[in-house]
C-alpha positions as CSV (number, residue, x, y, z in Angstrom):
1,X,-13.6,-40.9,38.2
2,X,-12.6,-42.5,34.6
3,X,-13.8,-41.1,31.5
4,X,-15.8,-42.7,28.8
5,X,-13.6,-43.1,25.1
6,X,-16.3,-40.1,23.8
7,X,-14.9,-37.6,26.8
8,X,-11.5,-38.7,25.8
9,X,-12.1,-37.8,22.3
10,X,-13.4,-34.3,23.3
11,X,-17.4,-34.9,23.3
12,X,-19.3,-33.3,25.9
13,X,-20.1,-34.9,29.0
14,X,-22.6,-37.6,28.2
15,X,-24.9,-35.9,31.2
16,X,-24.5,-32.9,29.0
17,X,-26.8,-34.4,26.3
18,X,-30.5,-33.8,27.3
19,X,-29.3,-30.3,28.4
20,X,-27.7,-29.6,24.9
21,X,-30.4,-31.4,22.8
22,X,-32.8,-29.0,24.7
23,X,-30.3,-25.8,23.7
24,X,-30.4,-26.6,20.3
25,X,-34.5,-27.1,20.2
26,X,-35.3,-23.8,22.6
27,X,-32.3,-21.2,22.4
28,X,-32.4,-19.8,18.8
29,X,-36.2,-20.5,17.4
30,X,-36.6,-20.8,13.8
31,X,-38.3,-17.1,13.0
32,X,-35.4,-15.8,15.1
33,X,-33.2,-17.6,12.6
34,X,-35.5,-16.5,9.8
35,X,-36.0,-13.1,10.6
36,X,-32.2,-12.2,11.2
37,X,-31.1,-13.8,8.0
38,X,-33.2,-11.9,6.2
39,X,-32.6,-8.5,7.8
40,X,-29.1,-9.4,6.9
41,X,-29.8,-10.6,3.2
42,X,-31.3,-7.1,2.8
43,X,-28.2,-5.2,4.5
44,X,-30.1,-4.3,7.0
45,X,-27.4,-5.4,10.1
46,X,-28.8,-3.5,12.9
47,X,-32.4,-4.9,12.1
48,X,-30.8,-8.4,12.0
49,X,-29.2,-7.9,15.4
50,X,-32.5,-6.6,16.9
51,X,-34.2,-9.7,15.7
52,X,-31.4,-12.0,17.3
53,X,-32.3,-9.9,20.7
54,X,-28.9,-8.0,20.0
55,X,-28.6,-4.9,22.0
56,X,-25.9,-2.3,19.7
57,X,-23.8,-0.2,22.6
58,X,-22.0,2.0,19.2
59,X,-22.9,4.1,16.0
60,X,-21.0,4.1,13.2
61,X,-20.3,7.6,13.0
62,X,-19.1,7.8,16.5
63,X,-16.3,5.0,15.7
64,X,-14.7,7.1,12.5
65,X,-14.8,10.4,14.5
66,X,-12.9,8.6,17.3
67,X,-10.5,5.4,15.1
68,X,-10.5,6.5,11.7
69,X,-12.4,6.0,8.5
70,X,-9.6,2.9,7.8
71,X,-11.1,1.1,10.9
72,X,-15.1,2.1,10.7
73,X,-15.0,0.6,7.3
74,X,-13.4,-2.3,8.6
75,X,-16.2,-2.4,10.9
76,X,-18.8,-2.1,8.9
77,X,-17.8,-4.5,6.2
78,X,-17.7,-7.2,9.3
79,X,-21.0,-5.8,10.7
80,X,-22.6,-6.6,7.0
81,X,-21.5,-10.2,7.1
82,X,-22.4,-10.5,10.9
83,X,-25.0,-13.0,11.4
84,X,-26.0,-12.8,15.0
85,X,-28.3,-16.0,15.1
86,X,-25.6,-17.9,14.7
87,X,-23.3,-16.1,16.9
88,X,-26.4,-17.2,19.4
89,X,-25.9,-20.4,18.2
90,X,-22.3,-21.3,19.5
91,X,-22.2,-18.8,22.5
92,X,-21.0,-21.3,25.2
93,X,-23.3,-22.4,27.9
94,X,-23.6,-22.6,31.6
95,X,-24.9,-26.4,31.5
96,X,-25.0,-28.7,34.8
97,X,-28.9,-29.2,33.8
98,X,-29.8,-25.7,32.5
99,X,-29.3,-24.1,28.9
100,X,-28.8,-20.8,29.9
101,X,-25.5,-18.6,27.9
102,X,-22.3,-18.8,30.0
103,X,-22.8,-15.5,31.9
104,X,-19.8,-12.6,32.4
105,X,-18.3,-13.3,29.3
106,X,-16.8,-11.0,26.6
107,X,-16.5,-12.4,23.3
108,X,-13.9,-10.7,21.1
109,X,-14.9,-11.1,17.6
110,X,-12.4,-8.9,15.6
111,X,-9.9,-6.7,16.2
112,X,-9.2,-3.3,14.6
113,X,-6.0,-0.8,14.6
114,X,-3.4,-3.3,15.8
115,X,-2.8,-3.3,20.1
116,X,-5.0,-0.8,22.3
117,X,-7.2,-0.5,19.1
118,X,-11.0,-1.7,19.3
119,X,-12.6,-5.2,19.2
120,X,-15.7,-5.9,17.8
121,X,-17.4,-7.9,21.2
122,X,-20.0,-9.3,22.8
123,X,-20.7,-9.5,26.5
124,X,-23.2,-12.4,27.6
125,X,-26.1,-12.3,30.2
126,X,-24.9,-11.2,34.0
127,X,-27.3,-13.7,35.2
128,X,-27.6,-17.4,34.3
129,X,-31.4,-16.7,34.6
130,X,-31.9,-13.3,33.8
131,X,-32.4,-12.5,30.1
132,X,-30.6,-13.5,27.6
133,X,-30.0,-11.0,25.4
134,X,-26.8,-10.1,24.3
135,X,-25.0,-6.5,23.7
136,X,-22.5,-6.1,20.9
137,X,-19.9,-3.6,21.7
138,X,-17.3,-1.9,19.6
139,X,-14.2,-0.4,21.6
140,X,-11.1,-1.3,23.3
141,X,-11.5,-4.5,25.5
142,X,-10.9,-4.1,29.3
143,X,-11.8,-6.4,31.7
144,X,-14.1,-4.0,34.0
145,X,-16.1,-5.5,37.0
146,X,-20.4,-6.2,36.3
147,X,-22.3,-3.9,38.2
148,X,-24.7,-6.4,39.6
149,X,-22.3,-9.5,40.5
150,X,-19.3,-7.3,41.6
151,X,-17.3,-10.2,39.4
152,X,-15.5,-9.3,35.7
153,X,-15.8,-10.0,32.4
154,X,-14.0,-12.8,31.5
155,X,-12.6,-12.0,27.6
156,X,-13.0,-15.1,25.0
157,X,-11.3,-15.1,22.0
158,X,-13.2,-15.8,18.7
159,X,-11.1,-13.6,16.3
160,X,-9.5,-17.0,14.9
161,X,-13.1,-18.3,14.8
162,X,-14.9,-16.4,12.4
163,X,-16.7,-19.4,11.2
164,X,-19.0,-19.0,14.3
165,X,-20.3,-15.6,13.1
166,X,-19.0,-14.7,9.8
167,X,-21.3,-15.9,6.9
168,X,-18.0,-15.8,4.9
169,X,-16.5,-18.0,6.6
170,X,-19.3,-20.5,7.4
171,X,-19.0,-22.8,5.2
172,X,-15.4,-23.5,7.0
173,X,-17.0,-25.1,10.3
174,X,-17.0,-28.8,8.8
175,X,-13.0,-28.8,7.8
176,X,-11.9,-26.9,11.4
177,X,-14.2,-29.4,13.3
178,X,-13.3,-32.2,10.9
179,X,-10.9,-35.4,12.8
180,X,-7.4,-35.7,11.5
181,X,-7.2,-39.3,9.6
182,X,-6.7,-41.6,12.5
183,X,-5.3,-39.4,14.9
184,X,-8.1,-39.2,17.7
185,X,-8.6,-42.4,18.0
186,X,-4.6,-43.1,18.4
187,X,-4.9,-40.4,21.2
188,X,-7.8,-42.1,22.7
189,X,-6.3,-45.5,22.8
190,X,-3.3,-44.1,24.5
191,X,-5.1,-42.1,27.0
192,X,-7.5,-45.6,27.7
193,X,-3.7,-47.0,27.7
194,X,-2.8,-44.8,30.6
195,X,-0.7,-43.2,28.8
196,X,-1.3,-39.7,28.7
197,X,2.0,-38.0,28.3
198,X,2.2,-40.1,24.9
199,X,-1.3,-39.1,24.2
200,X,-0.5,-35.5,24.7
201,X,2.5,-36.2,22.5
202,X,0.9,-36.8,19.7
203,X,-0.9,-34.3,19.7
204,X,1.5,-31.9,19.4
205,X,1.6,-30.7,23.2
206,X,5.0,-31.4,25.4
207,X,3.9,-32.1,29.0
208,X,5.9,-30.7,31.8
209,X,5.2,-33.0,35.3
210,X,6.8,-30.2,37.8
211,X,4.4,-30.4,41.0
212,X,3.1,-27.2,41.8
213,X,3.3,-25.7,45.2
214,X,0.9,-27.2,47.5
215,X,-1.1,-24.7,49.3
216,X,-1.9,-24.8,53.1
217,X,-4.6,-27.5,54.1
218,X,-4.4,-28.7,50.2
219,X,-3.6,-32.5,49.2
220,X,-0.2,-32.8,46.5
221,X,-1.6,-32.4,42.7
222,X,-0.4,-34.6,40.6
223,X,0.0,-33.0,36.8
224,X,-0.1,-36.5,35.8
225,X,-3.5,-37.3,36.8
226,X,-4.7,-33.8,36.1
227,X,-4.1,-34.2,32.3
228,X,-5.6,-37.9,32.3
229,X,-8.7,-36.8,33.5
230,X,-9.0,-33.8,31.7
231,X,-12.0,-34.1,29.2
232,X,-10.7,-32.6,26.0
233,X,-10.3,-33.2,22.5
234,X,-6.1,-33.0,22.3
235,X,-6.0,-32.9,18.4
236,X,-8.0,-29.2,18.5
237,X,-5.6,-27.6,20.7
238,X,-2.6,-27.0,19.4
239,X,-4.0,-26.2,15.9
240,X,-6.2,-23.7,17.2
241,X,-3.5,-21.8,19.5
242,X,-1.5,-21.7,16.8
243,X,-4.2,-19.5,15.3
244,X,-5.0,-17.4,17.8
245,X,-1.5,-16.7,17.6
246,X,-1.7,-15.6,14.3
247,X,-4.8,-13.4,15.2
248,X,-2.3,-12.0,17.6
249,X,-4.7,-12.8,20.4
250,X,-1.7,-14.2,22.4
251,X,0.4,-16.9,22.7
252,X,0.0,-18.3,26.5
253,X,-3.2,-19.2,28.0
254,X,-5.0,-20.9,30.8
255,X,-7.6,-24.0,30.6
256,X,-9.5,-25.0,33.7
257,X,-8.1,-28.5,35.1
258,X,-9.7,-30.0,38.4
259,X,-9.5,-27.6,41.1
260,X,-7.6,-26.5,42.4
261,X,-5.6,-26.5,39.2
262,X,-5.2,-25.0,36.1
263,X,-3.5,-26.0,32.6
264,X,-1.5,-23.2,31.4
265,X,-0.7,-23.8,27.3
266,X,2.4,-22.0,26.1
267,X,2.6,-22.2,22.3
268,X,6.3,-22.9,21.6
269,X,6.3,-23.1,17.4
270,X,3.7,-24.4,14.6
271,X,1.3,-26.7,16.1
272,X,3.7,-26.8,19.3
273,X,2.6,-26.4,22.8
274,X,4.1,-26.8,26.1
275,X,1.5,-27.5,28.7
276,X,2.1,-27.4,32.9
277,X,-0.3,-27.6,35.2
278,X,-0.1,-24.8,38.3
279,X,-2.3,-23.4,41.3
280,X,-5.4,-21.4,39.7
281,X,-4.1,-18.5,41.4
282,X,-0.9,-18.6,39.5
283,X,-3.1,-18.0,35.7
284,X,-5.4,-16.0,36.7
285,X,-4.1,-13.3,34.7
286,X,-3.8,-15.3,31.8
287,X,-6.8,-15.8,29.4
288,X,-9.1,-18.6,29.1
289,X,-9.0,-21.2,26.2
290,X,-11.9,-20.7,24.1
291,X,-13.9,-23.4,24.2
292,X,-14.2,-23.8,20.5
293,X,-10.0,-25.2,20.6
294,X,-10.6,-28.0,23.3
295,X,-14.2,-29.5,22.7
296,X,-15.6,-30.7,20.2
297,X,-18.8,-28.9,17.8
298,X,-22.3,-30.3,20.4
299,X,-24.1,-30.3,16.9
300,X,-21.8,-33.2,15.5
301,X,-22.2,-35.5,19.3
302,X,-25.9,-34.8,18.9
303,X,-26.1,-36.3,15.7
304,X,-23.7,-38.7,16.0
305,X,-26.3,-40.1,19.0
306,X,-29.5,-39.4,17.1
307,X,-30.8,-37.0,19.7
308,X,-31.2,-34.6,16.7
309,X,-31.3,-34.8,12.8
310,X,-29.3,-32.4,10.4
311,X,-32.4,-30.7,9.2
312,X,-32.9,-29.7,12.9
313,X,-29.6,-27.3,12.9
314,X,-29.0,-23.9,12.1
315,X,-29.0,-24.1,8.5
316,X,-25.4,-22.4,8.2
317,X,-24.5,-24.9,10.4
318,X,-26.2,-28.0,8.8
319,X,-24.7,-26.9,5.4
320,X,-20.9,-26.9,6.8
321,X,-21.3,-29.9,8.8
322,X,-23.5,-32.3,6.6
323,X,-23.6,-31.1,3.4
324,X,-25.6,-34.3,1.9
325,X,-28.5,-34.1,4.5
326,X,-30.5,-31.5,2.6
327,X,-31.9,-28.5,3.3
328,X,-31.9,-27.7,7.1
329,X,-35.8,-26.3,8.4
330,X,-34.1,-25.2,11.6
331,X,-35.2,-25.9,15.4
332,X,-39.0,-27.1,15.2
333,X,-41.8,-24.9,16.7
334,X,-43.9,-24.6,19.2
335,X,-46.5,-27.8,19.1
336,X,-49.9,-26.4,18.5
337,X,-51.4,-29.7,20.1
338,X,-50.1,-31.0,22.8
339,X,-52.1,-33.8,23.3
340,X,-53.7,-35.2,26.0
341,X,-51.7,-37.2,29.4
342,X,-53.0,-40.1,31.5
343,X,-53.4,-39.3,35.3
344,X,-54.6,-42.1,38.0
345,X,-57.8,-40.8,39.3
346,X,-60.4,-42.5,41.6
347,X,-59.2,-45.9,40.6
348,X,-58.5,-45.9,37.5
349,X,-57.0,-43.6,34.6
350,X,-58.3,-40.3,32.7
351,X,-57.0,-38.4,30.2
352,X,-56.1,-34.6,30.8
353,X,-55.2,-32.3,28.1
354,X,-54.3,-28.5,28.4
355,X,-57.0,-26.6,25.8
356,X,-58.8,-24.1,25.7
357,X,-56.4,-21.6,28.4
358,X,-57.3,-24.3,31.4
359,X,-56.0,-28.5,32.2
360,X,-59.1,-29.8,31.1
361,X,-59.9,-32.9,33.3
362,X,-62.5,-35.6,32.3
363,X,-65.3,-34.3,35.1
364,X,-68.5,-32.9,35.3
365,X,-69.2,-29.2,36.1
366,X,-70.5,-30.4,39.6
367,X,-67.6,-32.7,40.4
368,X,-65.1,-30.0,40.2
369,X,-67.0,-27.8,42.2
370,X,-67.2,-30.2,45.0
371,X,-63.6,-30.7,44.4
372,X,-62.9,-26.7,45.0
373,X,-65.3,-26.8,48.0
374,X,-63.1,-29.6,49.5
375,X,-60.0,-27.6,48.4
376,X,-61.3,-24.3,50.2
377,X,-61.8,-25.7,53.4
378,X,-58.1,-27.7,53.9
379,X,-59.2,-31.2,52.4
380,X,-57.1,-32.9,50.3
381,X,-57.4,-33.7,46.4
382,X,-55.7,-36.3,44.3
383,X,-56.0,-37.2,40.3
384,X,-57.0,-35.3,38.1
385,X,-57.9,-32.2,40.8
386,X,-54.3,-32.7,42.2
387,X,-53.0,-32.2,38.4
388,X,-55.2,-29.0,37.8
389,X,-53.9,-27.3,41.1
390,X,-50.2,-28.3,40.6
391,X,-50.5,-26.7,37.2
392,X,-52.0,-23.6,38.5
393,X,-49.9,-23.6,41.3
394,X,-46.4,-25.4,40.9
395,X,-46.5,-26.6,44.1
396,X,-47.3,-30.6,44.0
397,X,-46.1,-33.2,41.5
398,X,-47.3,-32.7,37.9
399,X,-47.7,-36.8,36.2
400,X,-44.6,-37.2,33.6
401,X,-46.1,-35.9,30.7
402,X,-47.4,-32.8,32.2
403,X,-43.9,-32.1,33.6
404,X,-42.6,-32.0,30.0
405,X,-45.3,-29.6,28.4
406,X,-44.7,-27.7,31.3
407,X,-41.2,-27.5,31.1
408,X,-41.1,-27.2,27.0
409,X,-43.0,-24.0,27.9
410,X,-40.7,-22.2,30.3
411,X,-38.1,-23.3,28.2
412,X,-39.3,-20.8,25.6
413,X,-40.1,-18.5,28.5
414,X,-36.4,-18.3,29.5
415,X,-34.7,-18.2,25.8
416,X,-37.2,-15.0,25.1
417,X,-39.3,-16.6,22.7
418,X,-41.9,-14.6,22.9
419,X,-43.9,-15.8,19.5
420,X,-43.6,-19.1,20.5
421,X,-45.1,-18.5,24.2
422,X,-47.8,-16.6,22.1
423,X,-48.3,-19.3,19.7
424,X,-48.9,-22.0,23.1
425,X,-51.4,-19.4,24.6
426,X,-53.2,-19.2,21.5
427,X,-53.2,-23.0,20.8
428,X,-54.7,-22.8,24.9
429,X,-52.3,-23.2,27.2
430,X,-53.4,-21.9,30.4
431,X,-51.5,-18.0,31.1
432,X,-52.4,-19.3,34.9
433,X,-49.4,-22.0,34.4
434,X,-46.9,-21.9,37.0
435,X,-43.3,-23.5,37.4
436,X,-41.6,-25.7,39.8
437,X,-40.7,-22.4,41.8
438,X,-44.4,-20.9,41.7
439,X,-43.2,-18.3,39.5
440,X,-45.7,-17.5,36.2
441,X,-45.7,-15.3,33.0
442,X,-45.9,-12.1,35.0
443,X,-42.5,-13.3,37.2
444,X,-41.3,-13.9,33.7
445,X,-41.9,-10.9,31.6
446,X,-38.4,-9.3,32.2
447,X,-37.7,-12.1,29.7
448,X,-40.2,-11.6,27.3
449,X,-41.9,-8.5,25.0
450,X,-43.8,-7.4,28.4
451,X,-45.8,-4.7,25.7
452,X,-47.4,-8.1,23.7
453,X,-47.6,-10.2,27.2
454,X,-48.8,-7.6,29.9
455,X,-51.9,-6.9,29.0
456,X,-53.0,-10.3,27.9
457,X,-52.2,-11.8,30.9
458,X,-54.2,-8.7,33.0
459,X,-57.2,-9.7,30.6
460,X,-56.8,-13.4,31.3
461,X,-57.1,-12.2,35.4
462,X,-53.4,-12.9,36.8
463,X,-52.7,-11.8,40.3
464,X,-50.1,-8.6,39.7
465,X,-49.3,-9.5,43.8
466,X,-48.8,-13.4,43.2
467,X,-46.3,-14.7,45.2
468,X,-43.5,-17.3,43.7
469,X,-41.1,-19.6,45.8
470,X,-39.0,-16.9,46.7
471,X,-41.8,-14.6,47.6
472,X,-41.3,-12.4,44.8
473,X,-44.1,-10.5,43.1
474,X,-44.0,-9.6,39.8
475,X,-42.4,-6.5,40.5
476,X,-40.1,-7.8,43.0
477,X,-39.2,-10.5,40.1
478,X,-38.7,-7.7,37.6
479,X,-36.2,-5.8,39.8
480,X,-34.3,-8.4,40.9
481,X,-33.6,-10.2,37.5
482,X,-32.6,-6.5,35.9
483,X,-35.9,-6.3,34.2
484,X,-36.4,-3.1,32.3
485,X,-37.3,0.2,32.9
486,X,-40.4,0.4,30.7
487,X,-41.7,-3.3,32.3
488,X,-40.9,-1.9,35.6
489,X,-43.0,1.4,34.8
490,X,-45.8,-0.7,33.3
491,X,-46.0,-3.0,36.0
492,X,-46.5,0.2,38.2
493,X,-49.1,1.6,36.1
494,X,-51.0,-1.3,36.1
495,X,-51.2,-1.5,39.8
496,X,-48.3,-3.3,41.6
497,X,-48.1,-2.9,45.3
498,X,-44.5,-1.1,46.3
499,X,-44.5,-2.3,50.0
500,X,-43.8,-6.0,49.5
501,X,-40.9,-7.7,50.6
502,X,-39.4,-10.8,49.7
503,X,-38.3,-14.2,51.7
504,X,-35.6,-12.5,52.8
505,X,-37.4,-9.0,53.9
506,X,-36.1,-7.3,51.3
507,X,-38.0,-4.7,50.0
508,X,-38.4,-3.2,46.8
509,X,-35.8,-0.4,47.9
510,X,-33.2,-2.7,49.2
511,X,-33.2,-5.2,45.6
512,X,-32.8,-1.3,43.6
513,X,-29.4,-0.9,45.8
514,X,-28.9,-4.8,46.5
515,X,-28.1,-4.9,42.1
516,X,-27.0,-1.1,41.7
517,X,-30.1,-0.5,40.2
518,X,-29.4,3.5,39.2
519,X,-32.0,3.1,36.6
520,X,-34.8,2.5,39.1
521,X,-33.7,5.4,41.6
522,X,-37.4,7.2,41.2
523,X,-38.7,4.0,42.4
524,X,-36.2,3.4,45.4
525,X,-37.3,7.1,46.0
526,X,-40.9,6.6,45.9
527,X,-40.4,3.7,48.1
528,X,-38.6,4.8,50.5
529,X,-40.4,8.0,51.2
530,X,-44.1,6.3,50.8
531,X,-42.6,3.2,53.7
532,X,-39.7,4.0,55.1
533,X,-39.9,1.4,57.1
534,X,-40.1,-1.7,55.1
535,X,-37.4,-3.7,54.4
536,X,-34.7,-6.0,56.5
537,X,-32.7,-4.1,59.5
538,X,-29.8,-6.5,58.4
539,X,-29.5,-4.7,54.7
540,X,-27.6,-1.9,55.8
541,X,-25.4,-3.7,57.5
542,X,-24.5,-5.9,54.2
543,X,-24.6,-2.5,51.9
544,X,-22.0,-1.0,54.1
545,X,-19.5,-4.2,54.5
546,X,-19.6,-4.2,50.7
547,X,-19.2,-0.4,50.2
548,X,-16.0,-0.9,52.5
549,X,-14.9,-3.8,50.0
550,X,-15.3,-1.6,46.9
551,X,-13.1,1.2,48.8
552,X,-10.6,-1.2,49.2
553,X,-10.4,-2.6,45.9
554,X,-10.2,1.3,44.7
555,X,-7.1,1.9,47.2
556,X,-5.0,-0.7,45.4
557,X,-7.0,-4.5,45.3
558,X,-7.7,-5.8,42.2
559,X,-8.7,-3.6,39.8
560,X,-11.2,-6.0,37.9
561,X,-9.2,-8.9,37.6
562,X,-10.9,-11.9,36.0
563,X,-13.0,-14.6,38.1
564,X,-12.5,-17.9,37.6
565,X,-15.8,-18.7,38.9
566,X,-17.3,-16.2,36.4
């Protein structure tokens, strides 16, 4: 498959676009932005990383008793300047259609003490669509293994990259991001030229063509190929390793090429690499490129295209890259009005418009009765009844401008926005709304504030048993996406049913142990003693094989190596 000149350069992948456009509109709201900056203004850094939905794993105290007062100032003078909005801002993504944060990763933002000393880090979601908040560590980084994937966290390096998430450094984004005069279009032309070893030449990187060993029942790689078709921006590279190297982050690592290859980058002097592509299982222990030194900023391609103006950025962000655009307002809100859409009914077209909690549909009182009659006993509907119950329901198809309110709404679902959902519900949105997978606000509240949401949604008359695609109730959903303790006890007090079971017969039990869920042990208890016998005969089974696997891994496997799927 050839790439376009834009991949050459470094953009992202032009399917990337909606899916980054939609990142940049949903993932950090404006009064997340707002409230964060000025927690920080005021000094306040643990307030600003509570509004950024920052969890803080360390207290200051704790990290002089145990490093030194030399290092917990350190610490704290970084933690001051820390602005985690826009640390949220550049955290890479998992993409291929969603805009959920890159899962299992730990971001190393500074490093204390020289080696063995500790990092300032983050570690992302374990789940692409579980929540996505974030916890900011402080201690030596170890690559240890996630309790509820079994996989490890995959280290990042961002201590060269303080740009991303020091205000002091902010205003640096537009001069690291910035093209050298002329060169990436010379390295384009020669890559479009075919060649690529030129190409890498000039920018700095020496290619060596040795073929790797060919594994059994595997076709003979090519390095060649490989690095023509690798979509990276070749001027960032070496620059950037070369400062990572200075960070003393390292001085060899591995980029992802096309499987089953990687690209392992040796830096060999200033602005000198030597690059070699090998099997995957030869780098694993190596660590990843960041993603920062081979792609290009997704703010500049998404201006560059007009699928978002300046003012739309993070305004850290706007000021670095486009200093003459004015001031930057941030990612719009919520629309209050979402006007009305045009559905085919009975011949010819009506306007539906969700107001007032409900789809309102252009009928009479009587008509829609009749139409919920019909429903009740098997008949078909179609129009605008077909709209209403799709809505309601997510099963169906929704006309084209219902599927966008309804996505624009789960989109603030997923990304935590919980004034924003709030803000839809009171401009009269229907709570009853349902996705594509028949999950609703109560299968979503281990994403949101559940203390704001719970009880308006009981009010509003949601089902606490409601079934989504999956068969999950809203305490199935809960457990299973590592939803919290307290929304886990409220969901109980309010009357959730403990002997349900999903699609695959798991019961409420067997998700607790399924995800290591040692939090949730008096439920598993409860459970367990109240039905012992709900839940799938095949569970034990699994629980055991995998019990044997960890044993094994204890005895001598791999003691948390990194995943390459992670």
């Amino acid at each position: 498959m050839s790439l376009t000149e834009a991949e050459l350069r470094g953009g992202f992948r032009q399917e990337d676009g909606p899916a980054w456009q939609r990142i940049r509109r949903y993932a950090v709201p404006g009064w997340m932005i707002e409230r964060a900056t000025a927690h920080r203004l005021a000094g306040d850094w643990r307030a600003a990383c509570a509004a950024a939905a920052v969890d803080v794993s360390f207290e200051l105290p704790e990290l002089e008793a145990r490093y030194g007062a030399e290092v917990a100032e350190a610490v704290a003078q970084d933690l001051l300047h820390l602005a985690p909005d826009l640390l949220r801002w550049h955290l890479p993504r998992f993409l291929g259609g969603r805009t959920t944060i890159a899962p299992d990763l730990r971001i190393v933002l500074a490093s204390y003490g020289g080696p063995g000393g500790p990092a300032l880090s983050v570690t992302t979601p374990v789940m692409t669509e579980g929540s996505q908040r974030l916890r900011l560590h402080c201690a030596p980084v170890v690559v240890e293994r996630n309790k509820y994937t079994g996989r490890g966290f995959v280290p990042e390096h961002w201590t060269a990259m303080r740009p991303f998430w020091d205000v002091r450094h902010a205003d640096e984004l537009g001069a690291r991001f910035a093209e050298p005069d002329g060169l990436a279009e010379r390295i384009a032309q020669l890559r479009l030229a075919g060649d690529t070893v030129g190409a890498y030449e000039a920018a700095g990187i020496s290619c060596d063509l040795t073929v790797p060993p060919v594994q059994q029942y595997q076709r003979p790689v090519h390095p060649e190929a490989v690095l023509a078709h690798l979509p990276a921006d070749l001027t960032r590279i070496a620059p950037e390793v070369t400062r990572l190297v200075a960070a003393g982050a390292g001085d060899r690592y591995r980029l992802t090429a096309a499987w089953p290859t990687s690209l392992v980058l040796e830096h060999v002097g200033p602005g000198r690499l030597r690059a070699r592509v090998v099997q995957q299982a030869e780098a694993t222990s190596l660590p990843a490129l960041p993603r920062y030194a081979w792609q290009r900023l997704p703010d500049l391609e998404l201006v560059r295209t007009g699928r978002i103006s300046p003012r739309e950025l993070h305004p850290l962000v706007a000021t670095a890259l486009f200093p003459g655009a004015g001031p930057a307002v941030g990612p719009p809100g919520p629309a209050t009005d979402s006007g009305p859409v045009r559905v085919r009914c009975r011949g010819g077209w009506h306007e539906v418009r969700s107001r007032s909690g409900v789809l309102e549909v252009p009928h009479t009182a009587e008509e829609q009765q009749r139409e919920r009659a019909m429903r009740a006993f098997g008949g078909a509907v179609s129009g605008c009844f077909a709209a209403q119950q799709s809505w309601t329901t997510g099963e169906g198809r929704l006309p084209r401008g219902l599927r966008a309110q309804r996505h624009a709404f789960f989109l603030r679902v997923q990304h935590g926005d919980a004034p924003g959902v709030v803000a839809m519900l009171d401009s009269g949105v229907d709570p009853r709304i349902r996705d594509g997978r028949h999950r609703g606000l109560l299968h979503a509240l281990h994403l949101l504030d559940h203390e704001v949401l719970l009880p308006r949604l009981l009010a509003a008359g949601l089902d606490l048993e409601a079934r989504d695609k999956a068969y999950r109730t809203p305490l199935l959903s809960a457990v299973h996406w590592g939803g919290s303790v307290d929304l886990v006890k409220a969901l109980l007090a309010a009357g959730s049913r403990i002997d349900v079971m999903d699609e695959m017969d798991l019961s409420v039990s067997q998700e607790i142990l399924r995800y290591k869920r040692t939090d949730l042990t008096f439920l598993r208890e409860r459970v367990d003693e109240e039905f012992p016998d709900v839940g799938a005969d095949w569970f034990d089974e699994y629980m055991e094989y995998w019990e044997d696997e960890e044993d094994g891994d204890e005895d001598g496997g791999d003691e948390g190596g990194e995943d390459d799927d992670a």
